[in-house]
C-alpha positions as CSV (number, residue, x, y, z in Angstrom):
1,X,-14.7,12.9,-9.1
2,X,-18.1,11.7,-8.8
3,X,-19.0,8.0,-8.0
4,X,-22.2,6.2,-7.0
5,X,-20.9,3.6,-4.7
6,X,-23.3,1.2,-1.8
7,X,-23.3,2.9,1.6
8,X,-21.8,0.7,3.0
9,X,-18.3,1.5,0.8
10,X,-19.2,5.6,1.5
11,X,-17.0,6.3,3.7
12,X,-14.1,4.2,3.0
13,X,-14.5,5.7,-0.8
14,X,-14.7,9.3,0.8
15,X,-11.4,9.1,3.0
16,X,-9.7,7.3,0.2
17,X,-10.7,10.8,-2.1
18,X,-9.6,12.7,0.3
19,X,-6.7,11.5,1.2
20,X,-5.6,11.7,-2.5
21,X,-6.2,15.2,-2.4
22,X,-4.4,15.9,0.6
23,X,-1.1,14.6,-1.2
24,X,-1.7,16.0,-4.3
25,X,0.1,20.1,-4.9
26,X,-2.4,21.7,-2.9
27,X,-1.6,25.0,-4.7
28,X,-2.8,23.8,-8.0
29,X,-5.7,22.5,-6.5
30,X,-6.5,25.8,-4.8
31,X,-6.0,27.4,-8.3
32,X,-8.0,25.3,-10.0
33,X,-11.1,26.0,-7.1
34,X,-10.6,29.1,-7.2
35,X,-11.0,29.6,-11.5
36,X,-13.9,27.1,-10.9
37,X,-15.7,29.2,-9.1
38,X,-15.1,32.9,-10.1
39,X,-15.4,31.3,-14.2
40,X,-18.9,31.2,-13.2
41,X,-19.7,34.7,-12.7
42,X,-16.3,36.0,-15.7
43,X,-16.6,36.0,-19.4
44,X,-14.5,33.7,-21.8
45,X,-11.6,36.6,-22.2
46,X,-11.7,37.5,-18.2
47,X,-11.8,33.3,-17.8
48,X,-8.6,32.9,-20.3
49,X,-6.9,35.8,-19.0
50,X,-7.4,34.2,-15.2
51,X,-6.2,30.8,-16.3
52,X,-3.1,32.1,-17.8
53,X,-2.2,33.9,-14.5
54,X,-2.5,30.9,-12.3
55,X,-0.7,28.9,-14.8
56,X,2.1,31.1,-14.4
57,X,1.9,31.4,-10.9
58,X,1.3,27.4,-10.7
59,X,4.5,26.8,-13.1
60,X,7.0,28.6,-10.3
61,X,6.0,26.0,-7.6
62,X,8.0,23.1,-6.3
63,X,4.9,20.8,-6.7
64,X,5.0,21.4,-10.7
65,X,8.5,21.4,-11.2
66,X,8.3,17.5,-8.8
67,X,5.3,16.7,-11.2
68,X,7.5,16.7,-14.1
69,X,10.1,15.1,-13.1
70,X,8.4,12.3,-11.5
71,X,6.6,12.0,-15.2
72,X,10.2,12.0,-16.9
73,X,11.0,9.9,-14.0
74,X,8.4,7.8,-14.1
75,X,7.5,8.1,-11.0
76,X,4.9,8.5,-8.7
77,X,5.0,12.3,-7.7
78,X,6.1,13.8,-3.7
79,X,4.2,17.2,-3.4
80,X,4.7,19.0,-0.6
81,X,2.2,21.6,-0.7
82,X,4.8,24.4,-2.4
């Protein structure tokens, strides 16, 4: 996410966006950084071929599976980071 906000609301905006990422499914978000960053340097079959794998690895975790159901659910998700 990127925001302008007045320095005075910087930090309050900042530990508020972290915090949101700290209780979000850490493993997708490591997945995600991780094709980010080597996407830079792949071509579009090495890229597609690297997002399937981490979808597939991402699909087996307990923080996809609790995304779902707290969708169906509606819900507001509980990741624990597996």
């Amino acid at each position: 996410m990127n925001r302008v906000v007045p320095d005075a609301d910087l930090d309050k905006t900042a530990r508020a966006w972290a915090e949101r990422l700290a209780t979000g499914p850490t493993r997708t978000l490591a997945l995600t950084k991780q094709l980010v960053n080597t996407s830079l340097d792949a071509d579009r079959a090495t890229a597609f071929a690297a997002e399937a794998a981490a979808q597939e690895i991402n699909m087996t975790t307990a923080d996809a599976q609790e995304g779902v159901r707290s969708f169906v659910e509606r819900r507001s998700p509980a990741y624990k980071g597996c």
